[in-house]
VMD Tcl script that draws the C-alpha trace (Angstrom):
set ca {
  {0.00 0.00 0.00}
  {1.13 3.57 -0.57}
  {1.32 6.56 1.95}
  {-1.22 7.95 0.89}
  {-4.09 5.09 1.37}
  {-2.67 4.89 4.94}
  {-3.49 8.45 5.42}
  {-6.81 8.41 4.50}
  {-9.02 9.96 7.15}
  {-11.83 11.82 5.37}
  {-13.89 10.02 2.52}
  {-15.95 12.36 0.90}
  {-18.77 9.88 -1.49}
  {-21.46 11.44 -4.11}
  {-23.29 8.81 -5.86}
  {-25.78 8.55 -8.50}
  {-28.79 6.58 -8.37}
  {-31.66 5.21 -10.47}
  {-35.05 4.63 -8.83}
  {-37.32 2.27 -10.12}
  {-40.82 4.10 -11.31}
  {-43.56 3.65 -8.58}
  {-40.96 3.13 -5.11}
  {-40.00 5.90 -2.88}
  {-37.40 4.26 -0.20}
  {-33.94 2.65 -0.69}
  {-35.30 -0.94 -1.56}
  {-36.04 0.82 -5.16}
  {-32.80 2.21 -5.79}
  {-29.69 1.02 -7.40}
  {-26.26 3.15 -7.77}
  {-25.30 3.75 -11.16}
  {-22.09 6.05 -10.52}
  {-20.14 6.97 -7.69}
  {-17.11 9.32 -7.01}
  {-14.78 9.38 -4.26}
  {-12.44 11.72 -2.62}
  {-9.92 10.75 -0.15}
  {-8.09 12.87 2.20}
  {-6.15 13.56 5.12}
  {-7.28 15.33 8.45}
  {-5.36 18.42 6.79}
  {-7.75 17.57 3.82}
  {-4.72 17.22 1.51}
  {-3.16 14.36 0.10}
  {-6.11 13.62 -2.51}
  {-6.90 10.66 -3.79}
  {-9.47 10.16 -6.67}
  {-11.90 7.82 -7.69}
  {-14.87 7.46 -9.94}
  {-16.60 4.68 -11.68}
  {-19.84 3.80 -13.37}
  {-22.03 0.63 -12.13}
  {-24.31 -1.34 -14.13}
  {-27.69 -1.44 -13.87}
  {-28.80 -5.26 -13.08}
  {-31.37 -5.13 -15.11}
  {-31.72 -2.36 -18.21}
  {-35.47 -2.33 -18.13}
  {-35.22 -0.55 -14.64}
  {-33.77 2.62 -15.77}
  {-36.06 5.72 -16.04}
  {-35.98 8.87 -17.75}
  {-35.57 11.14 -14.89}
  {-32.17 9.18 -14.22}
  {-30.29 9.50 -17.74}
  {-31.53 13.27 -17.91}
  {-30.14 14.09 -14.14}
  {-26.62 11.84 -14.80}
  {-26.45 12.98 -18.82}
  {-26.03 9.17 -19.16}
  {-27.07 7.01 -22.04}
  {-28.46 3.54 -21.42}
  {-25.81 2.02 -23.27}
  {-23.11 4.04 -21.27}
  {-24.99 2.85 -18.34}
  {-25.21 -1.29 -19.01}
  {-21.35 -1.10 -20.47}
  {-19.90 -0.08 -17.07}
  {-18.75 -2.75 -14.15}
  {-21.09 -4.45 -12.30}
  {-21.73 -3.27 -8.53}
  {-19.27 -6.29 -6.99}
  {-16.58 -5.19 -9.32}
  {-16.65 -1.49 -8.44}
  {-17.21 -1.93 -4.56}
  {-13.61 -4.09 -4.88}
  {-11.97 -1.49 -6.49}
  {-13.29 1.02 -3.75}
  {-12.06 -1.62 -1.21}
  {-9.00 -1.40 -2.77}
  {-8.61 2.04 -3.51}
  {-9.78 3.02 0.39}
  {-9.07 0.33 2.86}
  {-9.01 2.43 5.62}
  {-10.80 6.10 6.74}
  {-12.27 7.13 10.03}
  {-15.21 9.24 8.63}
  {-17.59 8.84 5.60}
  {-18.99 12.36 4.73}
  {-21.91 12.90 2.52}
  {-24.59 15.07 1.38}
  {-27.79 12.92 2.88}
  {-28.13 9.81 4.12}
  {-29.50 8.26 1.75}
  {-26.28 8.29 -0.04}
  {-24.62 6.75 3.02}
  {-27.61 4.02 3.51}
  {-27.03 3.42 -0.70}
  {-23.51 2.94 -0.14}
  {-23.53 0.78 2.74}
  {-25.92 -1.35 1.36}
  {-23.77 -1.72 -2.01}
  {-20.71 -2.72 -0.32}
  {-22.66 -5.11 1.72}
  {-24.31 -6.69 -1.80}
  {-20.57 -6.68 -3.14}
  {-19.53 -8.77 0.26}
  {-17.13 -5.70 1.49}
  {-16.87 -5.09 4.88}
  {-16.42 -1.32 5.68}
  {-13.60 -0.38 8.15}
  {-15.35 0.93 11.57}
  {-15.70 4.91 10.45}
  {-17.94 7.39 11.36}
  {-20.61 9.37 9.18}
  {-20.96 13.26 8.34}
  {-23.84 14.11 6.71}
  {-23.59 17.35 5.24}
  {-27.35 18.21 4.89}
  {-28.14 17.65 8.75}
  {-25.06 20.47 9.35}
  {-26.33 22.96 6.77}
  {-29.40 22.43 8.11}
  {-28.34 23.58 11.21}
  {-26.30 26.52 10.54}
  {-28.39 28.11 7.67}
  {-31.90 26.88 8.40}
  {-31.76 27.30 11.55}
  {-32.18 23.52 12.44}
  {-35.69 23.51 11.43}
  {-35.74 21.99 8.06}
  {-33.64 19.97 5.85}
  {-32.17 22.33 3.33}
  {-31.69 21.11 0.02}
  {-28.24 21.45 -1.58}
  {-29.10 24.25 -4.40}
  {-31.02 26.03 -1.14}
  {-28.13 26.18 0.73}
  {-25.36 27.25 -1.84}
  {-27.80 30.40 -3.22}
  {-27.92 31.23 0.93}
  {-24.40 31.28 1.01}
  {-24.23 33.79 -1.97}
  {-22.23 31.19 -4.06}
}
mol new
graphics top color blue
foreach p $ca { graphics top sphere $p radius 0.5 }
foreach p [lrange $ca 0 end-1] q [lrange $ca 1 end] { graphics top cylinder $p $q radius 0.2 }
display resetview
């Protein structure tokens, strides 16, 4: 292993999903791309990492997913399958001590991934960006969504 993957304390993780029409909760979603972004507590020493997953089954995929991801079905079923790309994350990030993300259901998504794919994640603990935001510009009433909270910051 290199330096850097022993250095690893911050995983940052933004993934893409396609819901099946008709289902609302996590049981009808299935991760189609996901990027990664390693880092040290200094948040330096960067290291990079971004795949595409295959659907299991083509049929699933909806409209609403290749407009949001500017992905073509056939883009979509060429990539690795889930078991193939969780290994590579394995690989790529064997250890970190906190998984930051923009909700939770990206956290539950990839969780549940790397648990299909038989990868065990290293004890770690979870940021979720949305709950902080939500706290320092909504005042902890609401969740804010992401758009929401970059126009508040003037950005």
């Amino acid at each position: 292993m290199s330096k850097i993957e022993n250095e690893i304390e911050f995983l940052f993780i933004d993934m893409e999903w396609n819901q099946r029409a008709g289902t609302k909760d996590l049981e009808g979603r299935e991760p189609i791309q996901i990027g990664l972004l390693g880092t040290d507590g200094r948040f330096k020493n960067t290291k990079l990492f971004s795949k595409g997953i295959r659907l299991e089954d083509a049929k699933t995929l909806t409209e609403e997913t290749c407009k949001v991801t500017h992905a073509s079905i056939d883009t979509i079923m060429r990539a690795n399958p889930l078991e193939e790309v969780f290994k590579r994350v394995k690989m790529s990030f064997p250890k970190f001590k906190y998984i930051v993300v923009w909700n939770r259901d990206t956290y539950d998504l990839f969780r549940r991934s790397a648990g299909q794919a038989d990868i065990k994640l290293p004890r770690h603990k979870v940021l979720v960006l949305q709950d902080i935001v939500g706290i320092v510009a909504a005042s902890g009433k609401k969740r804010i969504g992401f758009e929401t909270a970059l126009t508040r910051a003037e950005i």
